[in-house]
N, C-alpha and C positions, 0 to 999 in steps of 0.2 A: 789532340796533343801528342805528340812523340816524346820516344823515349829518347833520356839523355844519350846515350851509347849512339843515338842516329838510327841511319834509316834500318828497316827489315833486316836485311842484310846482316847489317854491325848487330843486332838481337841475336841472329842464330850464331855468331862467329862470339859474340861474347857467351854464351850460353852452352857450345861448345869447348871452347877456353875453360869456363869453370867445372865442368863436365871432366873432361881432360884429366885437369888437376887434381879433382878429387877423389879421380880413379876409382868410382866402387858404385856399383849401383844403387838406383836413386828413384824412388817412388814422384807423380809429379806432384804431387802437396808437399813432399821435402826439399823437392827440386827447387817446384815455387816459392818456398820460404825462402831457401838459401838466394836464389837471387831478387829478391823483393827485399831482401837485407842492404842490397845494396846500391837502391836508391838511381839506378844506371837505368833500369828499364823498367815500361809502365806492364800493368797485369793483361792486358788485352795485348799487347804487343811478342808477352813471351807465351801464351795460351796462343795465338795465334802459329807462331813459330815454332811451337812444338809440334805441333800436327805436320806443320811442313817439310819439318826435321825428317818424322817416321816416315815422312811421304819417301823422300829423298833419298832414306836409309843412312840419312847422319845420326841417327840414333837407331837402337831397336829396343824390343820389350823384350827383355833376356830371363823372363822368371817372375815371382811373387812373392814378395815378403809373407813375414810371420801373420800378419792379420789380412793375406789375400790380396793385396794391392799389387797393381803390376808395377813390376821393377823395369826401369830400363839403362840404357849406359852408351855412353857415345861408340860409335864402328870405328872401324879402323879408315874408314874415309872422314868420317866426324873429325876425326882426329888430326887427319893432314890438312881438312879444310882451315880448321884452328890454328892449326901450325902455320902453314902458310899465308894466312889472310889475317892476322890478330895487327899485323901491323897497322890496319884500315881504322884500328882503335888506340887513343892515345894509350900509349905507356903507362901514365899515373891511373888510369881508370882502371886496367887489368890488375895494376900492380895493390892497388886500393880494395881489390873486388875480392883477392887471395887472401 
């Protein structure tokens, strides 16, 4: 089954989008909640796309929070890919996902 948002792709570009916006780093169990909130994409699809992210260096691991967990946050290429490509995702989805 795929995720609503679509194919691969549209996961890391919506995952960056919310990355983006909430500008602060983001352990992946918070990560994961915050977008499993929102019903756009399945749990194998964004555990997948995370790894591909750090692959890619659209993310990186910038630190550890208070109980050791590594912290990461989108790059400044993360960031233009979002910018640039969020259009490949309807409007009301982003706009819904914020």
């Amino acid at each position: 089954m795929r995720s609503p948002v679509g194919s691969k792709n549209n996961v890391k570009i919506f995952v960056l989008y919310l990355m983006s916006n909430i500008n602060y780093p983001l352990d992946f169990i918070t990560l994961n909640d915050i977008v499993m909130q929102t019903d756009f994409v399945m749990y194998l699809d964004f555990a997948e796309s995370f790894h591909e992210m750090l692959d890619d260096n659209l993310i990186a691991h910038v630190g550890e929070n208070e109980e050791g967990d590594k912290i990461f946050a989108v790059t400044d290429r993360g960031t233009i890919v979002a910018s640039e490509l969020k259009s490949d995702i309807l409007p009301s989805i982003l706009d819904q996902s914020l």
